[in-house]
N, C-alpha and C positions, 0 to 999 in steps of 0.2 A: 504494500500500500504506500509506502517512502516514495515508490518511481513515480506516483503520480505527480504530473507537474499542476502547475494554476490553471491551464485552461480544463484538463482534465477535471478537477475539482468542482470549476466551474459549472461543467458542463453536468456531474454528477448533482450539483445542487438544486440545478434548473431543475435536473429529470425529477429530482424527489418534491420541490415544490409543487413541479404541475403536475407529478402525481396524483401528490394530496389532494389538489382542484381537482381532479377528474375523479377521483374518490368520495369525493364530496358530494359533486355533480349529478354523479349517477345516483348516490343514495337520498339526495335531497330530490329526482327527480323519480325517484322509484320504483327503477327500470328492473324488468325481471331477471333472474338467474340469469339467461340467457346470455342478453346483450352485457352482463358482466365477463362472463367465460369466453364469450366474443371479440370483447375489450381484450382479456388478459391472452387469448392466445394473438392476437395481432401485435401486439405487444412484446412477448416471447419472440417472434416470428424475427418482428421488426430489430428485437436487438441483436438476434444472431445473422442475420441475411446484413442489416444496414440500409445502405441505399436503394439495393436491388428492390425490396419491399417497403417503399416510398409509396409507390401507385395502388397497391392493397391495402395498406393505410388509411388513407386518403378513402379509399373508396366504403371503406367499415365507416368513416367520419360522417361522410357525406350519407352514406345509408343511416346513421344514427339522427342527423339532423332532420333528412327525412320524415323519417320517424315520427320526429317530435313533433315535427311540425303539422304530420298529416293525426294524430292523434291527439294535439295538441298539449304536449305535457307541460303543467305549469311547475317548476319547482316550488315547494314547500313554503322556502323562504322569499317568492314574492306573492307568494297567491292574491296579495292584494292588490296587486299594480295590472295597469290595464295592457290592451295587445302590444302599444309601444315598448314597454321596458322589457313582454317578453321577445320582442322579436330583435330589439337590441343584446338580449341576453343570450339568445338564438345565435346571432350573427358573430357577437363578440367569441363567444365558447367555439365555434366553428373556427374559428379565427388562430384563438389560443390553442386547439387542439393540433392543428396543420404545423404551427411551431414545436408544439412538441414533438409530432414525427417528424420533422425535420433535426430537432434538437437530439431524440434519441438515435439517430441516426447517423450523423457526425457523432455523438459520441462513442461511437462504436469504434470510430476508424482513431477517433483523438486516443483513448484509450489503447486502442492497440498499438498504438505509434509509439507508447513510453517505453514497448517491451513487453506486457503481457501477453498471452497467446490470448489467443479467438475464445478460445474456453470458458479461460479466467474471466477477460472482458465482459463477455456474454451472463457469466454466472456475478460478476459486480453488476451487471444494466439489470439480469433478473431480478438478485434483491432489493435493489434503487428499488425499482418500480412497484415489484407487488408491497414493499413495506409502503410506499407512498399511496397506493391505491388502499389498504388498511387503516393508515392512518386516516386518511380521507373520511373512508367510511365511520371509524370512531367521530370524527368532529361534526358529522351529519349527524349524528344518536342523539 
């Protein structure tokens, strides 16, 4: 863990913050088992492949926004705010998410560049992520 340098670090802290958001996300909008297992293997997918699984990504995003939007999911914490805040909340989250597969994605190759094998990197992005998607979930309870 020494060989990490600062962008590395960086790039780890981003993944564990927007984790947490998308842990949040999901559970404050109360998505089924499903579209979580869905999350977590595009996620898996996404830290072992990198960039190759950029477009599959992207495309679980854009299916999830979907979603919400043709089901109309209101998160918990605005149910009181009218179509405006949620379709800014919509677009914003859409937005946030595409950075993070872009973010976990570079980090995959920042990470491998200090020296770690594909392995290690892959099993440091695994636990970034699913501890940040847990945490998440806790701060939504």
């Amino acid at each position: 863990m020494s060989r990490l340098n600062t962008i590395s670090w960086l790039y780890l802290t981003t993944l564990l913050l927007g984790y947490i958001w998308v842990g949040w996300l999901l559970s404050d909008c109360k998505v089924p088992w499903l579209t979580w297992a869905g999350t977590q293997v595009v996620t898996v997918h996404l830290a072992w492949v990198g960039f190759d699984a950029v477009a599959i990504a992207i495309a679980w995003i854009v299916g999830l926004v979907w979603a919400g939007v043709f089901s109309y999911a209101w998160p918990q914490s605005i149910h009181w705010s009218g179509v405006t805040v949620w379709a800014v909340t919509l677009a914003v989250s859409w937005v946030l998410a595409l950075v993070l597969i872009l973010t976990l994605a570079q980090a995959q190759r920042a990470i491998a560049s200090v020296g770690l094998s594909k392995t290690k990197a892959f099993w440091l992005l695994f636990i970034i992520t699913l501890v940040g998607l847990g945490l998440g979930r806790i701060v939504a309870i």
